[in-house]
Backbone as JSON, one array per atom type, in Angstrom:
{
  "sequence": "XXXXXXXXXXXXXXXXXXXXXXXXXXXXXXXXXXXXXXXXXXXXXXXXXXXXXXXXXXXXXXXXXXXXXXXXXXXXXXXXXXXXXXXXXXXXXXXXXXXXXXXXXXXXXXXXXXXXXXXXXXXXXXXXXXXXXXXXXXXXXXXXXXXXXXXXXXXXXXXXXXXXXXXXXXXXXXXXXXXXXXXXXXXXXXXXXXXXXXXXXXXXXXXXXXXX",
  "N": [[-15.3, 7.12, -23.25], [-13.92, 9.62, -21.0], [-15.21, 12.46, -19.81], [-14.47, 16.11, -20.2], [-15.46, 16.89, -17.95], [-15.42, 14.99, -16.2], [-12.63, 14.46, -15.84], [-11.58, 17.0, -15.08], [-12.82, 17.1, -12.57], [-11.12, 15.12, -11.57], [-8.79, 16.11, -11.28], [-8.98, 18.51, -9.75], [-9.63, 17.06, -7.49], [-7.14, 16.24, -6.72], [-5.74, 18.4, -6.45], [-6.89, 19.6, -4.98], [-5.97, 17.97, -2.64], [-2.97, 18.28, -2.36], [-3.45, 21.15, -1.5], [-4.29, 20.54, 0.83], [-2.79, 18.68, 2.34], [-0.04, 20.93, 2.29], [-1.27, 22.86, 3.91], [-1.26, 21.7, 6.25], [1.28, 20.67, 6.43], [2.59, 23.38, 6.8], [1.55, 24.31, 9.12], [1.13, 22.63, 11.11], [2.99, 21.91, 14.19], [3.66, 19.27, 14.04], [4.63, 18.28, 11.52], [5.85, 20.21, 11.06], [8.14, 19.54, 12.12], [9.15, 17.14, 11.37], [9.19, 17.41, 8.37], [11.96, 18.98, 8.5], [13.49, 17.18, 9.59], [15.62, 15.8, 7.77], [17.83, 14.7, 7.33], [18.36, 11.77, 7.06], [16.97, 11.12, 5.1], [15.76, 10.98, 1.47], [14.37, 13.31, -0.05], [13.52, 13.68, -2.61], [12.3, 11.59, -3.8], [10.26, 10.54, -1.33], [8.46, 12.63, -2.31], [8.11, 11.69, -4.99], [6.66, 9.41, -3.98], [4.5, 10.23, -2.41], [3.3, 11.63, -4.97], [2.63, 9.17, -6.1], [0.71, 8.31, -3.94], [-1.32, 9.88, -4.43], [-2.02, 9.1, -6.97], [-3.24, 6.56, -6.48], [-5.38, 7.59, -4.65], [-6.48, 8.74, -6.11], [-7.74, 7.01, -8.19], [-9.37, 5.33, -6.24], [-11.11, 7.55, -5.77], [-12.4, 7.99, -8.32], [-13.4, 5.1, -8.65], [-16.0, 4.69, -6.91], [-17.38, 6.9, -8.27], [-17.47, 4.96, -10.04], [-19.15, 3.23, -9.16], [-21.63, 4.58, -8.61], [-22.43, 5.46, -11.6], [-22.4, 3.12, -13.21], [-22.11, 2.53, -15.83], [-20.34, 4.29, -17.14], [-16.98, 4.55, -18.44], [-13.9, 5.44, -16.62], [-10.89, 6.99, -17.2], [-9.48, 7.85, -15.21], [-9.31, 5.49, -14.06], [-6.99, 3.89, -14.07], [-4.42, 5.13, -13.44], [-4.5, 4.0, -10.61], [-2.64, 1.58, -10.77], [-0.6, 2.24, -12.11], [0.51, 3.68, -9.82], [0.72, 2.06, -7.96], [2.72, 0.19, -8.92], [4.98, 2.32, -8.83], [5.45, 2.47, -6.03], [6.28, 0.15, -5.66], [8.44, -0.03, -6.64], [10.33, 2.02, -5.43], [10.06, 0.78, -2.74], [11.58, -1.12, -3.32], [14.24, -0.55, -4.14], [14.99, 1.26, -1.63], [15.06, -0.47, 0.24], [16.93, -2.2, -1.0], [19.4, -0.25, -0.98], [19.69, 0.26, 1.33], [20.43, -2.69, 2.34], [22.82, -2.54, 0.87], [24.31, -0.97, 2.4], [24.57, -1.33, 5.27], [26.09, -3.52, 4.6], [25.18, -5.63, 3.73], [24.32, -7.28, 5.58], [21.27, -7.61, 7.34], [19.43, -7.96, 10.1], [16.78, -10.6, 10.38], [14.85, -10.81, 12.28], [14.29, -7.94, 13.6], [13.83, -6.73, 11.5], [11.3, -7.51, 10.17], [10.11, -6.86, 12.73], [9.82, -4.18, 12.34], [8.44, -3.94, 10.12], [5.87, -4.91, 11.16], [5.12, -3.49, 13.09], [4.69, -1.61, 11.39], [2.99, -1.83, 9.78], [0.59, -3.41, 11.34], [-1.26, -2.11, 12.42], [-2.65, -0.16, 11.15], [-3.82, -1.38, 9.19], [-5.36, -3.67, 10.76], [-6.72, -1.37, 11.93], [-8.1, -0.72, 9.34], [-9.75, -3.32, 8.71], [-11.11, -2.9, 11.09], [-13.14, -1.42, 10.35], [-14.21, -2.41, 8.02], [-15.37, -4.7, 8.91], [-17.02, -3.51, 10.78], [-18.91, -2.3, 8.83], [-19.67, -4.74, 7.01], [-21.42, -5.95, 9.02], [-23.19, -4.05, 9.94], [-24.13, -4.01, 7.31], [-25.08, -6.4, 6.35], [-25.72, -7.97, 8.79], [-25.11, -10.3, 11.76], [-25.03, -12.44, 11.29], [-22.63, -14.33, 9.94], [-20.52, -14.67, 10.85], [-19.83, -17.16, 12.33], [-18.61, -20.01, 13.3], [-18.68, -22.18, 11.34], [-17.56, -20.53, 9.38], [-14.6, -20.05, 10.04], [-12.31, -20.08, 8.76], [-12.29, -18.32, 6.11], [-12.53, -16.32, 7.71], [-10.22, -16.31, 9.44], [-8.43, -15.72, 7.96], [-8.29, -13.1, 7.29], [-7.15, -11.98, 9.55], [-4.06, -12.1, 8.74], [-2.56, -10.06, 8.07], [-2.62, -9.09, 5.33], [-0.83, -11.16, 4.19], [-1.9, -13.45, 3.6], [-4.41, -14.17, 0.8], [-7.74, -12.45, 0.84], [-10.78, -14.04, 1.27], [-14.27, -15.18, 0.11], [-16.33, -14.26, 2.98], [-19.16, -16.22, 3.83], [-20.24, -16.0, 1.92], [-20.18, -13.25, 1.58], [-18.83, -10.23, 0.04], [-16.24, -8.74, 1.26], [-14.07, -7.7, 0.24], [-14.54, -5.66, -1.57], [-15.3, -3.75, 0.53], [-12.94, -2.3, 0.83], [-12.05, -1.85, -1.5], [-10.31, -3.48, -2.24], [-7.9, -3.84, -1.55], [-5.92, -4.54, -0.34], [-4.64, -6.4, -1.49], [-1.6, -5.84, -2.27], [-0.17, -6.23, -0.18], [0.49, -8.96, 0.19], [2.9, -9.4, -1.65], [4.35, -7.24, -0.25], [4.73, -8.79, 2.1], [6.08, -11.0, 1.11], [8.52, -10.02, -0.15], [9.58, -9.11, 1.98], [10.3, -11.4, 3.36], [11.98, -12.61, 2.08], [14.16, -10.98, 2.03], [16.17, -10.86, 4.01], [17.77, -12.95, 3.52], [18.67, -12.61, 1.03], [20.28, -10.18, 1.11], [22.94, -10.33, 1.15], [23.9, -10.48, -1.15], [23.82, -7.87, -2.12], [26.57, -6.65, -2.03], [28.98, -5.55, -3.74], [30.6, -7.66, -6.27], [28.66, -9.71, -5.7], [26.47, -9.32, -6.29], [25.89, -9.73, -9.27], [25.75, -12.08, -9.57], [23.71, -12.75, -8.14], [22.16, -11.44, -10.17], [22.4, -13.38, -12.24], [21.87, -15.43, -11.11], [18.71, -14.65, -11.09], [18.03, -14.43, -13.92], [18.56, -17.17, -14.59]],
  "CA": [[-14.27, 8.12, -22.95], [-14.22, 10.53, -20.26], [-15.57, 13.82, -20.25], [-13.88, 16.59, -19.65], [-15.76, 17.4, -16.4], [-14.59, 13.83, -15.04], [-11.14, 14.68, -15.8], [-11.2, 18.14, -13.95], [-12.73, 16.18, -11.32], [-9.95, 14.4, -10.9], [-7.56, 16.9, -11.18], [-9.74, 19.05, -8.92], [-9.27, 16.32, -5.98], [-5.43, 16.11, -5.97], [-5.05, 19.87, -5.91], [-7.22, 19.78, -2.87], [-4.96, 16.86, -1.32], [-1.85, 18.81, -2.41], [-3.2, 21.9, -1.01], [-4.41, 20.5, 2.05], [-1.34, 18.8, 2.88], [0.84, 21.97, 2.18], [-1.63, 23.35, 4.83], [-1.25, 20.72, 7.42], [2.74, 21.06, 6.75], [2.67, 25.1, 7.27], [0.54, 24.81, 10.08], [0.97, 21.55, 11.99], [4.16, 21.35, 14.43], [3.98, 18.27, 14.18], [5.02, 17.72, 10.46], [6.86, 20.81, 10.4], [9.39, 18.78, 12.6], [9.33, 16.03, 10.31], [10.16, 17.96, 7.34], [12.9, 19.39, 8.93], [14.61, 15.66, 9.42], [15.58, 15.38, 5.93], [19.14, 13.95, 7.17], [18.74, 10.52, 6.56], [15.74, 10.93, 4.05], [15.4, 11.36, -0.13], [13.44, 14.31, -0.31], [12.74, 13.94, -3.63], [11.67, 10.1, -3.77], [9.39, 11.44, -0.83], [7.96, 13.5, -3.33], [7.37, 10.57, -5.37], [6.12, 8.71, -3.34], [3.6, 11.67, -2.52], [2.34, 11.72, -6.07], [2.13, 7.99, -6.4], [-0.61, 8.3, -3.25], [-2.21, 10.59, -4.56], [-2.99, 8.05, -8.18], [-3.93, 5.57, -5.71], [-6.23, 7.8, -3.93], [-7.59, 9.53, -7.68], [-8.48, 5.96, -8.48], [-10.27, 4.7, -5.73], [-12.33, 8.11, -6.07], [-12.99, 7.53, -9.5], [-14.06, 3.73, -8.38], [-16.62, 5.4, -6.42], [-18.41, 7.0, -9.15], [-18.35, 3.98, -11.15], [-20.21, 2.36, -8.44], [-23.08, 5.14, -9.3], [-22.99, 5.27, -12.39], [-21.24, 1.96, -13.54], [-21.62, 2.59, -17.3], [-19.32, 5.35, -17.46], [-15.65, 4.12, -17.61], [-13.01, 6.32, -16.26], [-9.02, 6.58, -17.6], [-8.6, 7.52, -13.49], [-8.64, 3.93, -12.97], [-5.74, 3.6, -14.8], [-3.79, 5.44, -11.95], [-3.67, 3.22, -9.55], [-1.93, 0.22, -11.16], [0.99, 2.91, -11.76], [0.97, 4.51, -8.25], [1.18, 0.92, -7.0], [4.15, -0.08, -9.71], [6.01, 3.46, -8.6], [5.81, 2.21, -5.01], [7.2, -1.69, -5.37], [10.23, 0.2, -7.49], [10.6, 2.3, -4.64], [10.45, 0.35, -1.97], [12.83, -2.14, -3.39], [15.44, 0.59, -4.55], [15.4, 1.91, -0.27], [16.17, -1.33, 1.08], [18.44, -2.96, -1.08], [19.99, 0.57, -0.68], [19.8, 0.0, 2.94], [21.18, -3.57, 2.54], [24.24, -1.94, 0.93], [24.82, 0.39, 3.68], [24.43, -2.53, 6.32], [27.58, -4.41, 4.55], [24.73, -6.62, 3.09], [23.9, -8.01, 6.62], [20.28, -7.31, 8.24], [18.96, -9.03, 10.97], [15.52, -10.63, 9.94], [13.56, -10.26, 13.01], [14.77, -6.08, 14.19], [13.18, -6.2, 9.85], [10.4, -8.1, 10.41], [9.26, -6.32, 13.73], [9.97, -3.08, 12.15], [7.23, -4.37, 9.19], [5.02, -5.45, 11.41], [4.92, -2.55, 13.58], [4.3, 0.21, 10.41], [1.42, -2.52, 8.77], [-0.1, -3.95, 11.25], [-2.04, -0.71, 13.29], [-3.45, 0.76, 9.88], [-4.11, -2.59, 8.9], [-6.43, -3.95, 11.73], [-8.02, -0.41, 11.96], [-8.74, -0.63, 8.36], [-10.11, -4.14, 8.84], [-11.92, -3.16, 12.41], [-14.25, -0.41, 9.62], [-14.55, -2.81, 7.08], [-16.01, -5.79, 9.26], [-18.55, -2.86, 10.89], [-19.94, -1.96, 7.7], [-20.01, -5.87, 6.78], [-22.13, -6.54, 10.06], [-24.11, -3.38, 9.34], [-25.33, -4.5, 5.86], [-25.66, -8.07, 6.27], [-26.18, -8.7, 10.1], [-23.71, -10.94, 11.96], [-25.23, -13.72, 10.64], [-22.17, -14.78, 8.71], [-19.5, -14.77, 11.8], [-19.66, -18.51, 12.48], [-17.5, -20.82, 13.46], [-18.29, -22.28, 10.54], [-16.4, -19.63, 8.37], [-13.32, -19.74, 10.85], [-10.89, -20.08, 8.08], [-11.9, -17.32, 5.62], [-11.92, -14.91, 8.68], [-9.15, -16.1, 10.27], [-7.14, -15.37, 6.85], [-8.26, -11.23, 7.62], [-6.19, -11.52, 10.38], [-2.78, -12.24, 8.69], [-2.17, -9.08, 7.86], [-2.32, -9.2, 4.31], [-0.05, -12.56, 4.0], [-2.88, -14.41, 2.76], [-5.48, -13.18, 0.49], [-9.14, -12.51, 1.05], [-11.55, -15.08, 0.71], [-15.62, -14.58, 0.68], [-16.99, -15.15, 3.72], [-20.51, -16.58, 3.93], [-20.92, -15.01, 0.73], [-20.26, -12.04, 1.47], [-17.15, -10.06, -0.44], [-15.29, -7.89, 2.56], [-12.57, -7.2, -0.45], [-15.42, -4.36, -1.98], [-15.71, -2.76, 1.29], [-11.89, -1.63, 0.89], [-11.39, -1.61, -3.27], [-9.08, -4.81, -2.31], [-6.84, -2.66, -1.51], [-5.17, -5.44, 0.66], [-3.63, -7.34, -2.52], [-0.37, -5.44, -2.75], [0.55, -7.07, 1.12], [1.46, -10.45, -0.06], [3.87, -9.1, -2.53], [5.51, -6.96, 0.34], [5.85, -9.6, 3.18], [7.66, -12.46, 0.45], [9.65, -9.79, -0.16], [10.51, -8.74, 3.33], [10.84, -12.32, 4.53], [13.24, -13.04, 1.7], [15.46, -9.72, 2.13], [17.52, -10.67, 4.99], [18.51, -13.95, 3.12], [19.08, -12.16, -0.11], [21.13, -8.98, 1.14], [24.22, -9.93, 1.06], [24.13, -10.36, -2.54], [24.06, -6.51, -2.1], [27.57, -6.06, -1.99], [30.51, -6.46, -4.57], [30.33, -8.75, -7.36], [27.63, -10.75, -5.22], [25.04, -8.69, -6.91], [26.38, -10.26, -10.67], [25.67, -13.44, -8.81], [21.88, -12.31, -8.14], [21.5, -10.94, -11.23], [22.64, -14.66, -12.96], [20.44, -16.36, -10.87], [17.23, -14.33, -12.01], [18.38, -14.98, -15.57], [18.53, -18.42, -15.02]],
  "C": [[-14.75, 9.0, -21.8], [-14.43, 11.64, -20.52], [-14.81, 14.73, -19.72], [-14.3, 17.35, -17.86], [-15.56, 16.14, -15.27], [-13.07, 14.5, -14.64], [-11.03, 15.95, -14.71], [-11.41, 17.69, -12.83], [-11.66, 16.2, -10.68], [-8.78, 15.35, -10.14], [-7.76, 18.04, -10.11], [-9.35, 18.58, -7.54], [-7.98, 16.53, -5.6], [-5.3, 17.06, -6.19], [-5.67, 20.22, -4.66], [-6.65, 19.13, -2.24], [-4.14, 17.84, -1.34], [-2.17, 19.9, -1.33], [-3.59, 22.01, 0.48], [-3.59, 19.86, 2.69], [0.02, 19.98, 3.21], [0.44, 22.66, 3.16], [-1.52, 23.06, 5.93], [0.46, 21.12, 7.51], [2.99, 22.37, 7.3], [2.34, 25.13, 8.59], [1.17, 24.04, 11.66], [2.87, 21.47, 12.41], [5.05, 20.46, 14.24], [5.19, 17.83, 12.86], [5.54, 18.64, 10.2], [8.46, 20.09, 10.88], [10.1, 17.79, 11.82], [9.96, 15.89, 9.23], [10.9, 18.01, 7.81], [13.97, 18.02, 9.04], [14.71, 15.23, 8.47], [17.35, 14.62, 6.37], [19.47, 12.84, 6.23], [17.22, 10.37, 5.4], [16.4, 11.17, 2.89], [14.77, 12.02, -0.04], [12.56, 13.82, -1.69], [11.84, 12.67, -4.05], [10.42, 10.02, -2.65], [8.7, 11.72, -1.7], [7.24, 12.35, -4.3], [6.57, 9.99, -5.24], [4.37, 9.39, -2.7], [2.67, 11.53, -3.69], [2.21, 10.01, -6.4], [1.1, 7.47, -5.42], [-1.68, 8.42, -3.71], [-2.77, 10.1, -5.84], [-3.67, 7.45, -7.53], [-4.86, 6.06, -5.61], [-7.52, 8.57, -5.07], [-8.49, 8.08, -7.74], [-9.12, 5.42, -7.49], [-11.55, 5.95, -5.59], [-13.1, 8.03, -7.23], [-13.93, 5.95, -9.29], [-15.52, 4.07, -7.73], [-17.7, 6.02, -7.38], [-18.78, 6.18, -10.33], [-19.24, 3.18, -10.35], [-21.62, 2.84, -8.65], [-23.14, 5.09, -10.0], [-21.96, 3.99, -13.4], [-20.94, 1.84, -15.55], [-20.63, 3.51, -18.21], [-18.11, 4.53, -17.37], [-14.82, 5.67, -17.71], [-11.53, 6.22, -16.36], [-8.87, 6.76, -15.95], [-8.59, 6.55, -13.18], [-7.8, 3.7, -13.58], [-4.16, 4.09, -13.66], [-3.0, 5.08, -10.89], [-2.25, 2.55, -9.65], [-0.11, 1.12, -11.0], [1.81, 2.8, -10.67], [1.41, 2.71, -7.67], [2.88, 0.34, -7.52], [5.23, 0.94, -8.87], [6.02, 2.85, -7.03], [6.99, 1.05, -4.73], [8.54, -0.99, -5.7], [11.05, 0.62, -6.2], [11.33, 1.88, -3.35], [11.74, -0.78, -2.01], [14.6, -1.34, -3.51], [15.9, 0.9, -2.92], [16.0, 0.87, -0.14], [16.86, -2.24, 0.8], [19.71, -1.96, -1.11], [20.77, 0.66, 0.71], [20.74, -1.59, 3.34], [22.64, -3.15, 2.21], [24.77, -1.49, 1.91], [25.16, -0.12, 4.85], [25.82, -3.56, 5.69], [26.58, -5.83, 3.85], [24.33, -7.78, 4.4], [22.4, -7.15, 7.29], [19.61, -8.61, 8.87], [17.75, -9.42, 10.89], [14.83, -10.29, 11.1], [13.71, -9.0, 13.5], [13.26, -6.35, 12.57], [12.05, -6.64, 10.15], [9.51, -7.68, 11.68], [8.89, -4.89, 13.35], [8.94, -3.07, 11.13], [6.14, -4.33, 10.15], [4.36, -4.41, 12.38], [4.2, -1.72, 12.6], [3.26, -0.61, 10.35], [0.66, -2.57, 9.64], [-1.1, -3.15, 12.16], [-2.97, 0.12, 12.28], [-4.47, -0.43, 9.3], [-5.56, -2.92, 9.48], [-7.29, -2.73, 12.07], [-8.52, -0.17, 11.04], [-10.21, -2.05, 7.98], [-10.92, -4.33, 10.08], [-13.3, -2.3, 10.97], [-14.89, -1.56, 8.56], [-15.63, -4.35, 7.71], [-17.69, -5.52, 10.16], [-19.32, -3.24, 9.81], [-20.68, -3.36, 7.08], [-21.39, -6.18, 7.24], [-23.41, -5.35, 9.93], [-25.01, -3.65, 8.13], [-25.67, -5.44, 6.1], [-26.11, -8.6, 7.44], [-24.56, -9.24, 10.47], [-23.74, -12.43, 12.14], [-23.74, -14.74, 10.39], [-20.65, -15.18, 9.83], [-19.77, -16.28, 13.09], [-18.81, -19.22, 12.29], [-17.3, -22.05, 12.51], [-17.37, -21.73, 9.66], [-15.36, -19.29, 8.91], [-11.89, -19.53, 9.57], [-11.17, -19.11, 7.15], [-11.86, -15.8, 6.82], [-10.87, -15.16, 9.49], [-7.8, -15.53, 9.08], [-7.33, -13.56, 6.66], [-7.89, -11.19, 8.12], [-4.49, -11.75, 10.19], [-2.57, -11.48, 8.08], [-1.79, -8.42, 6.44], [-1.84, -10.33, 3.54], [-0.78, -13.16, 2.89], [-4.12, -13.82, 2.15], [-7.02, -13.32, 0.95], [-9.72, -13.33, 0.38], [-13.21, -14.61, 1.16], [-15.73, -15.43, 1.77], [-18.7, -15.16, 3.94], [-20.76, -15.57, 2.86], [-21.01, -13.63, 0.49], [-19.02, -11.46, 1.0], [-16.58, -9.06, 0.36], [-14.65, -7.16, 1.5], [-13.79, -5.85, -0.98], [-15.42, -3.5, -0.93], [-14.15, -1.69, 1.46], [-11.15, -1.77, -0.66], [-10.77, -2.74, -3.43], [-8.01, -4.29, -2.3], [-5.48, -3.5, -0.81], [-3.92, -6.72, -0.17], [-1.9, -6.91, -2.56], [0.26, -6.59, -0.95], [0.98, -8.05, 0.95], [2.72, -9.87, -1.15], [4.97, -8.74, -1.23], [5.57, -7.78, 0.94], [6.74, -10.81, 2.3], [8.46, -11.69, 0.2], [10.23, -9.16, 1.03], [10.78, -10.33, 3.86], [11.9, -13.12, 3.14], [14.77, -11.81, 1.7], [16.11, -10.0, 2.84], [18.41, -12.28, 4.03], [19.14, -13.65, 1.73], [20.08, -10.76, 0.34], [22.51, -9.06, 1.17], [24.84, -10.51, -0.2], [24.41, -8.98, -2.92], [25.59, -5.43, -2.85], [28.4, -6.36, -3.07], [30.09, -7.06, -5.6], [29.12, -9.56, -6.93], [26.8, -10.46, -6.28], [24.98, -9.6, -8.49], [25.92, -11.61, -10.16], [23.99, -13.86, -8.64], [21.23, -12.64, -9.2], [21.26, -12.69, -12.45], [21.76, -15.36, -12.82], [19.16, -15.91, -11.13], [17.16, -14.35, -13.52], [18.01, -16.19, -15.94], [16.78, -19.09, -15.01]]
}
């Protein structure tokens, strides 16, 4: 069980995110602008979305001190799995929202560039840190053209999952944090062929066929 000085921990960290975001919003032009464009936003799903980070980000600090002391377990890893659940709901709820709104027509590649744009800049700079630290611990021994195919599968952007290379596990140097990406691109590269179930009775039509 956890003690109660884990738990404050925890609870300790995400009142410092909260209150250092609230500081960055007050402060920072930038994101006071941002707020301010609530037109076409959900505020409050926002908000959500907000506290389902901030499990994510409890549990990979908690992961962290099980790496020191690994015999402790911690309910903050419990967290994540949520924060990741509260996202998929999310994200599926916007854009079959968005397919409604569209008449149940989106054009796959505008969707598909518009993916590939948000992922793939956080992505590859999360994956430029993680292949340092690799080459830092182990050398760069291991970046042979033998192992072309588990490092060429770090460059599909999630698509395909991580594989060791030369023995070494890359997925530890980022929690594996990279698993949820195959979930979203099958479901962005089946959304434009599924949206115009969106509309009307189609949807009853959907719903039949995931029954069946």
């Amino acid at each position: 069980m956890d003690s109660p000085i884990d738990l404050a921990g925890g609870i300790s960290m995400v009142l410092a995110v909260i209150l250092t975001a609230a500081g960055i919003a007050r402060f920072s032009r930038f994101y006071r602008q941002e707020l301010a464009m609530t037109a076409n936003r959900e505020i409050t799903l926002d908000g959500l979305r907000g506290m389902a980070a901030l499990m994510v980000a409890t549990t990979h600090a908690a992961l962290c001190c099980d790496w020191i002391t690994p015999e402790r377990p911690h309910i903050l890893l419990l967290l994540a799995p949520i924060g990741v659940i509260i996202f998929f709901m999310l994200t599926g709820y916007l854009f079959w929202n968005r397919a409604r709104m569209q008449n149940g027509v989106m054009e796959p590649w505008k969707l598909w560039r518009e993916r590939l744009y948000r992922i793939a800049p956080l992505y590859l700079f999360s994956l430029f840190f993680v292949l340092l630290l690799a080459v830092n611990q182990h050398g760069a021994g291991w970046l042979t053209i033998e192992n072309w195919r588990p490092i060429s599968r770090l460059f599909t952007l999630g698509a395909m999952s991580w594989h060791d290379v030369g023995g070494i596990k890359l997925g530890e140097y980022n929690a594996g944090v990279v698993w949820t990406l195959w979930y979203e691109w099958n479901f962005y590269l089946i959304l434009p062929f599924i949206a115009w179930m969106a509309i009307g009775k189609r949807v009853w039509e959907l719903r039949s066929l995931l029954i069946a």
